[in-house]
Structures are given as C-alpha cells and as structure tokens.
N, C-alpha and C positions, 0 to 999 in steps of 0.2 A: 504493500500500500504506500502509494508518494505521500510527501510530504503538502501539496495541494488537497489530494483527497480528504485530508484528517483533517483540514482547515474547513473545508468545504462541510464535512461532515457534522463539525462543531460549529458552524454556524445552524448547519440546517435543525440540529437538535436545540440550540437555544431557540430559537424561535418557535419551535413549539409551543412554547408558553402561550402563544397568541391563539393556538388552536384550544386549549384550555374549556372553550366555552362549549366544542362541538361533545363532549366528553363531559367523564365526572369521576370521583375518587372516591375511593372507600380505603377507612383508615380506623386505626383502633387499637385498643389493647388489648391482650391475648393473657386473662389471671387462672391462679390456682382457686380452683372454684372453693375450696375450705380454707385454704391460709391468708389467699387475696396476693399472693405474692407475685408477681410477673413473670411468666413465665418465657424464656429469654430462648431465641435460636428454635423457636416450636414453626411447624410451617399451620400456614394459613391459604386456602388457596378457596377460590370463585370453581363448584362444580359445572355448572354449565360450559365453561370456558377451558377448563381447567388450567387456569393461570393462578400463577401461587408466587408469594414471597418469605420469606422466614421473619420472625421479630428478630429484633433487635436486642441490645444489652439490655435495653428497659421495659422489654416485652411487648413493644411496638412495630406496629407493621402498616406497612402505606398501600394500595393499588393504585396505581394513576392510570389517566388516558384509559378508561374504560367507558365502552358503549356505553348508550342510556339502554336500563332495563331489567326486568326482574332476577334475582339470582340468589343460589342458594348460599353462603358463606359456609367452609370448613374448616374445622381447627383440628389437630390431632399430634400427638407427640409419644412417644417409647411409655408404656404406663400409665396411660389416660384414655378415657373412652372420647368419642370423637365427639365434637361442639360442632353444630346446626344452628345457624340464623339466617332469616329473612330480609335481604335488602332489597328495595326499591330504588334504584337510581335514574336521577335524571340529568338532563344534559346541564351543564355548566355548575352542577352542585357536588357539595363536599357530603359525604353519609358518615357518621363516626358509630361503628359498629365493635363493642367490648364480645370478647366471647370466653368461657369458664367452662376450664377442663376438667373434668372431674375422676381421681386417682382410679384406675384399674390395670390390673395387670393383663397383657395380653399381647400376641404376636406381631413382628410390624408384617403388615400386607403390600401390596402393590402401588398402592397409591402412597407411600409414605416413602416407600424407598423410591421412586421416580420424584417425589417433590424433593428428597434430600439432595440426591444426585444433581438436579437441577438446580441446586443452591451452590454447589460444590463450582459447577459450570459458570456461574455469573459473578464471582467473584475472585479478585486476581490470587491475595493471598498467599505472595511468594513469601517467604522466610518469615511467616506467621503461624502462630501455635495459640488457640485458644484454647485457654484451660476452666472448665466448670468445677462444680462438684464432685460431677462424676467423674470425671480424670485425677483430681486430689487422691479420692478411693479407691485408686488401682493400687499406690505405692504399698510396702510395710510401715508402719507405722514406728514410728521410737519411741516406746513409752505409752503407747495408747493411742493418738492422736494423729491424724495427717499435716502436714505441712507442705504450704508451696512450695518453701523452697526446697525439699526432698524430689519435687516435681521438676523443679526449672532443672534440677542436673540432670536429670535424663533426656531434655530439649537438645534437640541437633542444634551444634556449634555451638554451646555452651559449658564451660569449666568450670569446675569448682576446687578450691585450694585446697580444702581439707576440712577434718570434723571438726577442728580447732583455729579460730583464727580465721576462717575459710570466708575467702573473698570471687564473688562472681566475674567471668570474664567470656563478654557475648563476642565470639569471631576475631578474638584480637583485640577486642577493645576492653581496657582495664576501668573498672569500676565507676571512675569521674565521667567516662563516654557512656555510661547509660544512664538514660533516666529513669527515674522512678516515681510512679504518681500515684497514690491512693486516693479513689475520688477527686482526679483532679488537681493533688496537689501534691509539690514537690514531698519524698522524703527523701534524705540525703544516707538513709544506711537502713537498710533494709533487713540485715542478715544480723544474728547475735556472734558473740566470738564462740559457741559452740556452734559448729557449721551444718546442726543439723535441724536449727529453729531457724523463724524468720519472725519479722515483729508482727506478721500478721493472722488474726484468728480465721483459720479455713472453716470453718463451721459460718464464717458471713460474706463470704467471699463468693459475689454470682458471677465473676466470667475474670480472669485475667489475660491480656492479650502482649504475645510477647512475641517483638518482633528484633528478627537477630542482623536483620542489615536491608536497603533498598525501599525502608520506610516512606512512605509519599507527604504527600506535602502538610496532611494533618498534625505530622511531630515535626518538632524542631527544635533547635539549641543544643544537640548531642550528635556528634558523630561517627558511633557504633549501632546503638541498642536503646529497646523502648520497651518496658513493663508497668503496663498500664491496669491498676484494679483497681476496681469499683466492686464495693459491699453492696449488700443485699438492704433490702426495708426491712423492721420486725414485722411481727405476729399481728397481723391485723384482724383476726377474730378471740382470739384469745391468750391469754398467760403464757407462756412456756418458757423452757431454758435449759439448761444440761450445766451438769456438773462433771467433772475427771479427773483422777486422782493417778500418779504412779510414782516411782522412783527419783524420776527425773523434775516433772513439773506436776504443778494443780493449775484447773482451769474454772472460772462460772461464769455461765452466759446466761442471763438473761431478756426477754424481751416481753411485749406485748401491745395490745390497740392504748393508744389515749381517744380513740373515735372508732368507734368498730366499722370494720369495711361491710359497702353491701352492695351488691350490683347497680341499683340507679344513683348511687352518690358517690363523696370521697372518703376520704379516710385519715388518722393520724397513728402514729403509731413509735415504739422506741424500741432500740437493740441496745447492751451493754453488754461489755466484754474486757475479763479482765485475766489472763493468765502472770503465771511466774516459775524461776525455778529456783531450785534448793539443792540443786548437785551440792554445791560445796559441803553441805552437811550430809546429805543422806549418803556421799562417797565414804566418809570416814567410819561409815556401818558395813556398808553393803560394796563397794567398789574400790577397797582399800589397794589390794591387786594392780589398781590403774597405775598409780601412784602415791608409792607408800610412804614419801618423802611431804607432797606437798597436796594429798590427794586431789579431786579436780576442783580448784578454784572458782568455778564459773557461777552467776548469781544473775538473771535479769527480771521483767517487770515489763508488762505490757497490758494497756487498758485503751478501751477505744469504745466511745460511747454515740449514739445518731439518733436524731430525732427527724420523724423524716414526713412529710403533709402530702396527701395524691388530692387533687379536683376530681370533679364527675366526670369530667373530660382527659382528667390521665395527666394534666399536668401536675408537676409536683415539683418540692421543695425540699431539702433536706440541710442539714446544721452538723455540724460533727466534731470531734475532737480527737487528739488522743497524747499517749505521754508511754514513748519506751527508756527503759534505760538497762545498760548492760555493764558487769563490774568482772574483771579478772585480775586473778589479784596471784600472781605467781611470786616466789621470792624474786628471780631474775626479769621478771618482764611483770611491771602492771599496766593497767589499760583497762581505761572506763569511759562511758561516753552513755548521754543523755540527749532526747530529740523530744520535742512537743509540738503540736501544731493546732489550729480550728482553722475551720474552714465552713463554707455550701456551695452546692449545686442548684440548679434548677432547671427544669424543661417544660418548654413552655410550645402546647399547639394552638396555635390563635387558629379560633373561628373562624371558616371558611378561604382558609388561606393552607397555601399546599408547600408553608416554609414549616419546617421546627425549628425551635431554637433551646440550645444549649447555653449556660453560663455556670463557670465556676471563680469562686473567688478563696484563696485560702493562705495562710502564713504560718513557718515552719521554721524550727531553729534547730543544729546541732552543734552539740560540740562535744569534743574526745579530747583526752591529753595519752602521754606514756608513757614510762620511766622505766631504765633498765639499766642493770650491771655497767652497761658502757659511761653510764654518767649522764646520758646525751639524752636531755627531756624533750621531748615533742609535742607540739599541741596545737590544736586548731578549733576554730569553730563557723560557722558559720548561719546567718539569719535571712527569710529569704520574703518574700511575699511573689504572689502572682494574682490576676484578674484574666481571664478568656469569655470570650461571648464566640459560640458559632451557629452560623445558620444551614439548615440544608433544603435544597428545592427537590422533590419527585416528579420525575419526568417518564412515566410509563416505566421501565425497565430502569432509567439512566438515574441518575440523582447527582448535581452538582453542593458543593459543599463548599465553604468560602468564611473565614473569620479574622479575630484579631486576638491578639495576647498582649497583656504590659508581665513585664517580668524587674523584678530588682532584689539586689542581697548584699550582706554588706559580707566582708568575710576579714578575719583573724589569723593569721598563722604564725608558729613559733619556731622553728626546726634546727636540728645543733646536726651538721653531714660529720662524717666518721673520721675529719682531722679536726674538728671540734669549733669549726664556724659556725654562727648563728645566722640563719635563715627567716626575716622576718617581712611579714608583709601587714597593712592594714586597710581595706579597702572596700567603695561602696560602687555598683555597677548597676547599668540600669538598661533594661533590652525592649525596643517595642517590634511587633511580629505580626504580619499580616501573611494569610495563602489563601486560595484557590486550588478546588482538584474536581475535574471532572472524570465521572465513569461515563462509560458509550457501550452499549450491549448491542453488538451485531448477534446473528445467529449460532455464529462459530468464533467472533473473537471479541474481548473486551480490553479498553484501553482504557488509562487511567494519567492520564497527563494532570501533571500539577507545577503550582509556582510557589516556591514562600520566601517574603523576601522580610531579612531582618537590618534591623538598623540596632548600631552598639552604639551608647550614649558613648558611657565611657569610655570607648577606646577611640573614637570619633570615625567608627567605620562601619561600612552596611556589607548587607550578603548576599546575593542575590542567587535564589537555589534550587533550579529545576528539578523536578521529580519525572518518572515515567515506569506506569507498571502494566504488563498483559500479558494474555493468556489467550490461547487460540487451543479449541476444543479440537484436537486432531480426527479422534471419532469417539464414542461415547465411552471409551475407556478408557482413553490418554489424552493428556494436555499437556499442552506444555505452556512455560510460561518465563520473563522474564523482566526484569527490571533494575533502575538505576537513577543515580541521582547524589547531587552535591550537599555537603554540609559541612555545618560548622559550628561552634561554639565557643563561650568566653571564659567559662567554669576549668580550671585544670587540677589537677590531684599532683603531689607528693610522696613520694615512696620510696627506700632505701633498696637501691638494687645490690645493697651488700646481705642483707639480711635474707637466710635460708628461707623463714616464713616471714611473710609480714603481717602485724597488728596493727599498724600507723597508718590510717591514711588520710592525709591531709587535703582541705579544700582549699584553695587560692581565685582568683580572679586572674586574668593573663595583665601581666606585670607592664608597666611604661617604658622599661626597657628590657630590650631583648634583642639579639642578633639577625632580626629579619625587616622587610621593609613592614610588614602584616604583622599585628598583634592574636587577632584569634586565630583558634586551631582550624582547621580544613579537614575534610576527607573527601571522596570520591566513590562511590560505590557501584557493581556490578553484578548481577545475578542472575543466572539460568538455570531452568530447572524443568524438569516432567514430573508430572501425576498420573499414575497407572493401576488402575480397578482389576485388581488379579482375580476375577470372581466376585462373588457377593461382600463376603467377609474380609478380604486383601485388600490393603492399600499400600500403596509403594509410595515413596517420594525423594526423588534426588535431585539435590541442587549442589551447583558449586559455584563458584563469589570469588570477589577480589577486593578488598578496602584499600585503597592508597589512601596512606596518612600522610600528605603533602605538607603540611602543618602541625607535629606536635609542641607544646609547650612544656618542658620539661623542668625540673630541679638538676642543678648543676650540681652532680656530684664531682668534681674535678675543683671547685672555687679552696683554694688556697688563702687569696688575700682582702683586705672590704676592698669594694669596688669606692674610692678616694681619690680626689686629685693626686696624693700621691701615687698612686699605682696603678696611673691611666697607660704607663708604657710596657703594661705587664699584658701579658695575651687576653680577649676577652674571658676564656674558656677556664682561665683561672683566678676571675675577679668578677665575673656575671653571678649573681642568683640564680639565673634559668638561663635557659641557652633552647634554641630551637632545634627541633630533630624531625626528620622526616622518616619512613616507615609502612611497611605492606602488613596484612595477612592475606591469604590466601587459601584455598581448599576446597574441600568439597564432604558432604553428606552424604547418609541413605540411611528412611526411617521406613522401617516396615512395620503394619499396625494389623494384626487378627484379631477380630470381638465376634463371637459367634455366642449365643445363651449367656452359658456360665464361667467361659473360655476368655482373658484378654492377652494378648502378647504383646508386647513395644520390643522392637530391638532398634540400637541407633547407633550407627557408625561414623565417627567425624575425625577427619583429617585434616589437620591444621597446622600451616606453618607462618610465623610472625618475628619479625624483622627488623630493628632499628638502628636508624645513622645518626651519631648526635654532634658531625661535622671533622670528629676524629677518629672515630672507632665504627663498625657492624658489630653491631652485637646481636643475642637475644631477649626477649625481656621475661623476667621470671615465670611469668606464666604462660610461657610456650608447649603446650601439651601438644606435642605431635598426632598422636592415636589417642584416640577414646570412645570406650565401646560400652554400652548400657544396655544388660536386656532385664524386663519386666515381666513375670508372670504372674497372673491370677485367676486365681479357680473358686467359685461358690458352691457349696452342697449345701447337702443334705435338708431337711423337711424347710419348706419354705426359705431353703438358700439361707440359712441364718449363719453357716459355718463361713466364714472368707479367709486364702489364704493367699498369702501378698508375698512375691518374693524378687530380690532387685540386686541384681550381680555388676558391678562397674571393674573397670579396668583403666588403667591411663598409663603412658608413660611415664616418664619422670621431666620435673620441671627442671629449668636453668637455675646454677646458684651460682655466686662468686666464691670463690674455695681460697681459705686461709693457706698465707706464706710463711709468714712466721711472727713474731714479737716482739715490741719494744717498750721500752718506759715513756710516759707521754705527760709531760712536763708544764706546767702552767708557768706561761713567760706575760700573766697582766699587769705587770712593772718593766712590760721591753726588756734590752738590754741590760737593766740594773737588776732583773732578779736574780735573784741567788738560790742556783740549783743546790750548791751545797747540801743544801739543812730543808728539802723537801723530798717528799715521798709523790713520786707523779704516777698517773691511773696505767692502768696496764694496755696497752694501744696493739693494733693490729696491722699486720702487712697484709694488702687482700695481694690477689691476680688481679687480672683483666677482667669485667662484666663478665658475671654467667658463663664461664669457663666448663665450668662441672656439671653436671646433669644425676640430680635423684634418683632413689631407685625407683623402679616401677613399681607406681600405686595399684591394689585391686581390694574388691571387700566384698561380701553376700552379706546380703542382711534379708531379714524374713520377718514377719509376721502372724501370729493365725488367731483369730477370732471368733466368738460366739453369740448370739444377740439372743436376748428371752424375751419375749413381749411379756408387760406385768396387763397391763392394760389397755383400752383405746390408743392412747398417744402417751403412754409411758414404756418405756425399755431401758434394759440393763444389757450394756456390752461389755466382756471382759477378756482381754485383748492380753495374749501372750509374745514378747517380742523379745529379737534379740539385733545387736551390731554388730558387725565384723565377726561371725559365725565359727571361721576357724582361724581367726585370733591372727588375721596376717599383722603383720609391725609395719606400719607404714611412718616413714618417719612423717614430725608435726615442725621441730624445731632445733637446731643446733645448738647450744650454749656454747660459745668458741671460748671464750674464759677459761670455762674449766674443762672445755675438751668432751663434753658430754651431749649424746646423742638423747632428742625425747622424741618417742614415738605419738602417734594418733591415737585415737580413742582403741584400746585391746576389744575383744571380746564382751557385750556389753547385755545381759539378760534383762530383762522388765517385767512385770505383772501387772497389769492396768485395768479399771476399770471405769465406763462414764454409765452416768444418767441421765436418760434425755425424758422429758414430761412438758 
C-alpha cells in the first residue's frame, strides 16, 4: 500500500463523521448481573448482523455506523449464561443499551469462539500482554497469594534480577525506561526488595497491560516499556472481603456498596486493601536454614484504598490512594524506601455524542536511601504530579483517539561512585504532551499510525514522535504484524555497575550539563512478528525487535575530580557527573499458550542481547540475560475443580558483573595536601576490572503450588494453599560481599502453608 493511499484513506474515514446522521450507534455497559462489576474484554455483538465488539477495561462497548432498525443485542463470556436485549435504532441517534450477565458454568460454543477470534483480528497488539485475573491464577503462588509480579517474569522479553533485591528489565531497558501507572498514575517502584511481591493487591487488579516495546502514541515519556493497571470498583450489592494468612505475609481486603447498584440507576461503592510482611520474624522460627547469621531481613506494608461513583449512564468517578513502604535491613547493605500517592479518574459519555472521555489527575512521591560496608550512602527521592484528559471518537470498526498530559516532578539525588565522589543533583522538571493515533480496519489489514509530540520545559527542548502499528490477517490462522516508533524521555536512573546485585536505584532528571548537543534520552524502536492459531487450543507468537538507544543518560562512573574551574583541562569523562552513552538490545521471542478445560500451559522463550558505549569503552550492562526460558503449568481437578495445581520452572543465564582485582587502603585527604596519613586508619577500597567483565552462574528454580477450596456457604470459602520456592534448593547467587570475600545466595528452598477467607 503507497504512501498516497493511507493518506487518501485517512481522509476518506475522517469524514465519515459527516455520514453520522444516515446511521446510528449503540453503546453501553456490559455488568456482573450480582456484583454490578464490569465486566471487561466480554464480547457483545448485534445477532441479526452478526457484528460484535469486545468491552473495554471499563466494561464498555460502542457499535457505530449501524443501519437504522430493529435488532437483537448479545452479550456472553466463558461462565455466564448469554444476555438478550431489545434495541430499536434509528437513523442519526445514539441507543445506550446496559446488559447483565449472569454466572453459569458452561461450554464456549461457536459463536463465542468466532467473536473472540475476531477481536484477536482487529487489533494490532504487537509486544502486548494483557493480564486479568484469570492469568494472575495460572502462577504458584508464594505463600498463598498470586502476584503480578510473579506474572510479569514469565512475559516474553522480560527479566527479572532475583528473589532478593530483584529489579524488572523490559527488552533492554532498565527500570527508569518503564513506566509504571496505577490508575493513571505515576508509581516510581513497583516491586519490594523480596522479588517475589509487588506493591500491588491482585485480588483488585481488573486488567494490567504490558507492553515490552513499539508502544503507539497513547504512552509517552519512557523509552522501553509501559505497565499500565487499573483496579477494579468494590462490591456494589453487598459486604464482602477476604482475609490470608501465611508465613511470609497477612493480607484484609475489604469492600462494599455506599449506594447499592441496580440496573436502571448508579451506584457508589468502596474497596480497601491492606497487606504486609513479617519475614524478618517468622524467618528466625521457621527459615532459620536461609540465613543463620542474619536471617531474612525483609519487612514491607502496603495499603491502597478507592472510592469509586458509576451514573445511570456508566459514567463514573473514582478517588484513591495508597502508601507502600519496604525496609531491608542487612548488617552489610541496608535499604529502605517509602512511596505515597492520591489521585482520580473519571469517564465521562456525554449524551448523544459518539466521543468518550477519559481524565486522570494524581501525585506521587518516593524516596529510598542505602548504606553499606563500603561507607558510600546513596539516596534519592523523588515527587511527581501528572493531569491527562483523552478523548476517543467510534467510527464503525475505526476509532481515533487524541489527548493531552501536563506532567512535572521535582527530584533529589545523593550518590558517593566507588572512588568516593559525591554525586548530587537537585531538581524540578516540567513536560506538557499532546498525541493522536488512529486505527483503520480494512478487511484483512489494520493500521495504526500515530503522532505524540512533547515539549521539555526544563530542558528547553521538544520531541516530536511518530508511532506506527499493523497487522495484516494472512488467513484466519496467521497474522502477522509489525511496528515502530521514536521516543524519548527526561527521567534517568542511577546504578552502580560495580555492584554484583543492585538495591540503589536512583531517580535524577537529565542534568544541564552533559557531553551531547540533546539533553533527553532517545530511543528508536522496531518490531515484527506472527500470530498462528495451531488449532482450537494453540497459540503461537513470535516477534523479534530492535531498540536503538541513541541517547542514554548515564552516571559517570569514571569522575575522579569536581567538575571546577580548576579542573576544566582535565578530560570530561573524568570530571562530568553523567556523561552520555548510546546503546542496542536486540532479539527475538516465542510464547506458546495451551488452555483447553482444566489444562493451561505458557512456555516463553526470549533471547536477548544488550549493548552499551559510554564514549570509551562497549561494555554490557548488568542485566544482560542472554536466554531465558519460562514454562507454566496448571491442572484443576477433582469435584467441582476445587483442587488447582500451579507449577513455574524458569531458567536464565547468568548476568554481567564487574569482578574484583585486588585491595587497597582508601584514605581520607578532606585537609588536601596537609592531611596527615600518619595517625589515620583509611576504609578498605577496591580495585574493580573493566565493566561487567564476568558473567554469573546460570540462574534456574521450580517452584509449585497446590491448592484446595471448600465452599462454607453462598459467597463464603476457605482456600488452603500448600506452596513451596526453589523446590530442589538450586543456590542461585543474590549478592557478593567483596569485603569479606563472601558469596550470599537467593532465597534456598522455601515451604509455606496458607490459608484465605473470602465472604
């Protein structure tokens, strides 16, 4: 297809709007006929016609450009019997038709697997993974309990450092290149330092969408990766909440209606959620084995509370908050950090108009510090605010979408690099962000061209950043599909590429000075892939990618001197703060998925290599996992499927480390020349290599789960959930202590007994 055509094309479909009147739409919400809850990704489809669309995150679905005339509406989804209503349409009007699915178990039929398939078909959804409830539930559980982030490691081209310490890394891009939004809003650390929690309660979690690279024009300001979750509403007919108990953590959730739902009105209603853990203690009983020196230190605290209002019409409003914090308290390494944030949303469908609109407004603060044998304190913090409004138009199959963002944060950083310079910054930033992105649904191919252009207050420079995503249905079993697009951002991270593991990681703003004529970072991205239906039950999908990091901002580990009129004849790369580096990943995927009854299988295979040049050296950068291979199984039996057994085998190469040369005494000269080394005692200092010289052993672990459910009554049950970690007790190392020469391993062998209540 030329480049005339697609122009040609994108005029002929805006202009549609003016046909608008020969037509009419039907649009609505799609709830849990008992809980009122929305039911999200359910298809909906006009039987006469047989044209269908899926809801959305918020259980919304549109028809556009449909004749005038009588029809029957269908709703049905995996476990619900199917919903019947009556629409009348007429020409140039809008029909708002709700429909309530009400639970039953039962087989999917014909029309349900042709409307899935056909959702599969009209959306591009390269290096995207939505994750529900029901994918949370495949994992083993640790301790009772599902977590996202036990899910996002088994995501094609995604790493994870470890059970301790353990920091996410999508495609090459290290932790600062993703973003992270709960509801809209920034969170700046997502994961605890035991790498097997995340700050967020899965139990309110209705969809998380995670995309690992070629994102379109809806995200912006990161140029890796985007994890985007949005929570559920509570209980809008009644009481309820669950309690869980195990070794590791306790959890209570709470919700219920402040206005009970009912079909011709709206609703109010609240969820609270407050989990925590107590390793530190229960280890010195129960897991003394780990470590019998300093058993496992780890302590966090997580509470997230929403109040949330729906209209008759399905718009709603929501309020929320929340407050984590995470303590490790090692003798050789402590490390604590604290995030809070409020924020809302709202969506709004104006009367007889065929825009939605979205806004979110919310403010968010972290900060970490971290102290360790070398002497060298680290700290940073950071405070943020953002405002979004966006709109979307339905155009029959198409839908354009187009908004704005203000984003600003002010950030702190403290940093001592490992010849005992002080790295400090103090700073306030300010981003405003407007895009565009239209879909185009031909028969067999869909385009997704988008624009988003940002302008950086503070750094006095704008960005301007094409997107482009498609899929072209080859034949009803394979697609393929492709996409690409530029970015960028002004946020950069911190991190000692001396240290075996890291626990620091620091947020900055891109600095006033730096060795390039450009202050933000850049990237460039590219991706190709196929989707192949191996039968009913098989799905196949392989892609492989390219990220040019044309622009990193980096911390100068190489700065020997302050950067002072005196020491302006001294090379930059030894008197800069940061210095710029440019930098690839590259590779390629294949995630195979089987769900057939009681059956689910995930295997994912990712090959990754990642790159960097910081103007003197290639190196690698610590979290370069070559191979990484994840497969998941799970099986339901017995009477009413109540028994679930979950089990998740990983493997990874070994990451890059800098590998110790030898030691020296390391002298405090803050009298210059006039100190007198005589009559002091200086800290013990270190000779490294070269960058990531050495490579870790290869990481692998099973861990499992199996479970039992008892119904006590209606909407009460007891699960009591046997689990374990690292099964046959591989040692996977966690952390060096180079001081004293001592190797600490990962979490060993790790058993649980758990139990919740849900009512």
């Amino acid at each position: 297809m030329t480049l005339k055509n697609i122009v040609l094309s994108l005029l002929c479909s805006l202009t549609s709007f003016l046909s608008i009147a020969q037509t009419g739409e039907i649009r609505g919400f799609v709830f849990d006929k008992e809980t009122g809850e929305p039911m999200i990704f359910t298809n909906v489809v006009i039987k006469e016609l047989m044209l269908g669309k899926s809801t959305d995150a918020n259980g919304f679905y549109t028809l556009s450009k449909v004749k005038p005339g009588n029809y029957t509406l269908m709703s049905f989804g995996l476990g619900y019997d199917t919903a019947f209503a009556k629409v009348v349409l007429n020409e140039g009007r809008i029909v708002t038709q709700n429909l309530y699915l009400r639970a039953k178990k039962f087989e999917l039929n014909t029309i349900e697997i042709k409307a899935d398939r056909q959702k599969v078909k009209e959306n591009v959804n390269i290096s995207t993974n939505v994750i529900t409830q029901k994918e949370l539930k495949q994992l083993p559980t640790f301790g009772g309990e599902p977590d996202l982030v036990q899910y996002l490691q088994v995501l094609p081209g995604v790493t994870f450092s470890g059970d301790q310490g353990g920091q996410l890394y999508i495609r090459g891009g290290p932790p600062v290149m993703n973003k992270v939004m709960l509801d809209g809003m920034i969170v700046y650390n997502p994961f605890h330092s035991i790498g097997l929690f995340s700050v967020f309660d899965a139990d309110i979690i209705r969809n998380a969408d995670v995309s690992s690279g070629g994102f379109n024009a809806q995200y912006g300001g990161r140029i890796s990766g985007i994890i985007d979750v949005s929570t559920r509403e509570g209980d809008k007919k009644k009481f309820s909440g669950k309690f869980s108990a195990n070794p590791i953590t306790a959890k209570i959730l709470l919700e219920g209606p402040i206005r009970k739902f009912t079909e011709d009105g709206g609703s109010s209603s609240y969820v609270v959620s407050y989990k925590t853990s107590y390793l530190d203690k229960t280890s010195k009983l129960i897991y003394q084995y780990a470590d019998k020196v300093n058993a496992l230190p780890y302590t966090f605290n997580d509470v997230y509370a929403k109040i949330s209002n729906v209209s008759p019409n399905g718009s709603r409003l929501n309020l929320f908050g929340f407050h984590f914090d995470d303590n490790t308290n090692y003798p050789f390494n402590q490390y604590k950090w604290v995030s809070n944030g409020v924020g809302g949303n709202m969506l709004i469908i104006p009367d007889g108009s065929n825009t939605v609109i979205n806004a979110n407004v919310g403010y968010s603060n972290y900060k970490m510090n971290q102290f360790s044998l070398d002497n060298l304190p680290r700290e940073s913090s950071i405070s943020s605010f953002n405002a979004a409004i966006n709109f979307t138009n339905f155009i029959g199959k198409d839908d354009i979408k187009y908004g704005f963002e203000a984003l600003g944060f002010s950030t702190n950083f403290n940093y001592t690099n490992g010849v005992g310079r002080v790295l400090s910054q103090d700073d306030n930033s300010t981003e405003i962000h407007g895009f565009i992105k239209y879909r185009k649904v031909w028969k067999r191919l869909i385009i997704e061209p988008g624009i988003r252009a940002i302008y950086y207050a503070s750094l006095s420079e704008g960005s301007f950043e094409p997107r482009l995503g498609m899929k072209y249905n080859l034949s009803s079993n394979i697609r393929l599909k492709l996409a690409a697009g530029t970015y960028s951002q002004n946020l950069m991270g911190a991190v000692s590429d001396q240290d075996v593991v890291n626990l620091f990681y620091g947020f900055l703003s891109s600095p006033s000075k730096v060795n390039s004529d450009k202050r933000r970072q850049t990237a460039e991205h590219a991706v190709l892939g196929a989707e192949i239906d191996l039968g009913k039950n098989f799905e196949l999908n392989i892609e492989g990618f390219i990220k040019n990091f044309s622009q990193i901002t980096n911390i100068n580990r190489d700065k020997i001197y302050d950067d002072n009129q005196a020491n302006q004849s001294k090379p930059y790369y030894q008197r800069g703060d940061v210095i710029k580096e440019t930098g690839k990943a590259y590779g390629g995927d294949a995630r195979l998925k089987y769900e057939h009854k009681d059956i689910y299988v995930w295997a994912v295979y990712s090959l990754t290599f990642v790159t960097r040049n910081d103007g003197r050296r290639d190196y690698t950068p610590h979290f370069d996992r070559r191979h990484n291979l994840n497969l998941v199984f799970t099986y339901g039996f017995g009477k009413q499927k109540s028994w679930n057994l979950n089990t998740r085998w990983n493997f990874g190469s070994g990451f890059p480390f800098t590998q110790t040369q030898g030691f020296y005494e390391m002298l405090n000269f803050n009298n210059g020349v006039g100190t007198n080394v005589n009559n002091q005692n200086g800290n013990l200092g270190v000779y490294f290599t070269d960058v990531n010289n050495g490579r870790l052993p290869y990481f692998h672990r099973l861990d499992a789960s199996l479970s039992k459910k008892f119904k006590i009554k209606k909407h009460q049950t007891i699960s009591v959930i046997a689990a374990a970690t690292n099964i046959y007790n591989r040692e996977n190392i966690f952390f060096f202590d180079r001081l004293n020469y001592r190797r600490i391993n990962q979490l060993p062998i790790m058993p649980t007994l758990g139990f919740n209540y849900t009512f």
